[in-house]
N, C-alpha and C positions, 0 to 999 in steps of 0.2 A: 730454799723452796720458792718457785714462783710464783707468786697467786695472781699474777697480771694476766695471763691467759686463759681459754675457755673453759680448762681444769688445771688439774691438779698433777703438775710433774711428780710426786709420790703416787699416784692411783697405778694400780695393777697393770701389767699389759698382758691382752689377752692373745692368745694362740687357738685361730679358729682353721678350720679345715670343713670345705663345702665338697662334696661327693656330689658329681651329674653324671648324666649319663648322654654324651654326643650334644652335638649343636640344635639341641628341641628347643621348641619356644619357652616348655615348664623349665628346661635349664638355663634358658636365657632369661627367663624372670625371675628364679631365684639366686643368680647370681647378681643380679640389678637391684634387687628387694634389699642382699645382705648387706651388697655394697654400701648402698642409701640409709641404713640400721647403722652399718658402725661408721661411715661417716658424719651421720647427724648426735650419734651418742655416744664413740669413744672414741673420737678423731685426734691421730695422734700415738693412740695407745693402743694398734693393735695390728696383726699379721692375718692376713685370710688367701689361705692355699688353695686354690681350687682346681679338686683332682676328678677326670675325664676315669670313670673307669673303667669304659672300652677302652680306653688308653694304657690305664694301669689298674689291671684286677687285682692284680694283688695288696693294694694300699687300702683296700678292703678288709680285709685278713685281721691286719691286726688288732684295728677298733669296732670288728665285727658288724659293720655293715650292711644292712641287707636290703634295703630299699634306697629310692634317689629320688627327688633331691634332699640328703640328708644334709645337716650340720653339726659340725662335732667342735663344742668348745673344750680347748686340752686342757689348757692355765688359763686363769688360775682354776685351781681344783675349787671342787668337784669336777670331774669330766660329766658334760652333758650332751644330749643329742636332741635333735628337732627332727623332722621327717614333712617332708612337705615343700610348698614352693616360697616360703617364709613373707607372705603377705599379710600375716595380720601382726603388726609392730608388736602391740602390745604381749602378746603369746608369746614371740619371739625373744623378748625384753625379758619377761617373765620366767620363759623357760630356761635361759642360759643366764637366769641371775645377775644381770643387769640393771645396774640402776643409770634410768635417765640423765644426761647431762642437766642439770640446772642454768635456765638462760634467764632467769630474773638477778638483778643485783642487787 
C-alpha cells in the first residue's frame, strides 16, 4: 500500500458517465464543474465518459435518462444520478457519496 500520495491506492475507483446535450454553455459548464470535482477529490481514481446524446440517444436507454445535464455514478454501487449543471460541490460530493480528499497531514 502506498501512503506517500494524495490517497490511498486501495480507495475505490469510480465509473461516472456525464449526459449533455450539444455544445451549450450549461454543457460546457457541467462538464468543467465535474472535471474540477473529481480532479480536486478523486484524482487518480476515476473514469468520466461524457456522452453527447444528440450524438448517441440511445446510451440514454439504458440508465434511463431523461433530463441534461445529468450525472450518473456507476461504481462503486450504489448507482446515483445528479441532474443539473453540478456547481454546487458540496451537493455534488454528497449526492454520489463522495467523501472529500483529506489535504491536512
Amino acid at each position: 500500500m502506498n501512503t506517500d500520495g494524495p490517497f490511498d491506492d486501495t480507495a475505490e475507483r469510480y465509473k461516472l458517465r456525464l449526459f449533455i446535450t450539444g455544445s451549450t454553455p450549461r454543457s460546457a459548464r457541467a462538464i468543467q464543474n465535474m472535471r474540477q470535482i473529481c480532479d480536486e477529490n478523486l484524482k487518480g481514481r476515476y473514469d468520466l465518459e461524457v456522452i453527447d446524446v444528440y450524438e448517441d440517444p440511445e446510451a440514454t436507454k439504458e440508465l434511463q435518462v431523461i433530463a441534461t445535464p445529468t450525472l450518473v455514478k456507476i461504481l462503486p454501487e450504489p448507482l446515483r444520478r445528479i441532474i443539473g449543471d453540478l456547481s454546487d460541490k458540496e451537493r455534488v460530493l454528497a449526492g454520489l457519496n463522495i467523501l472529500p480528499l483529506r489535504t491536512d497531514d
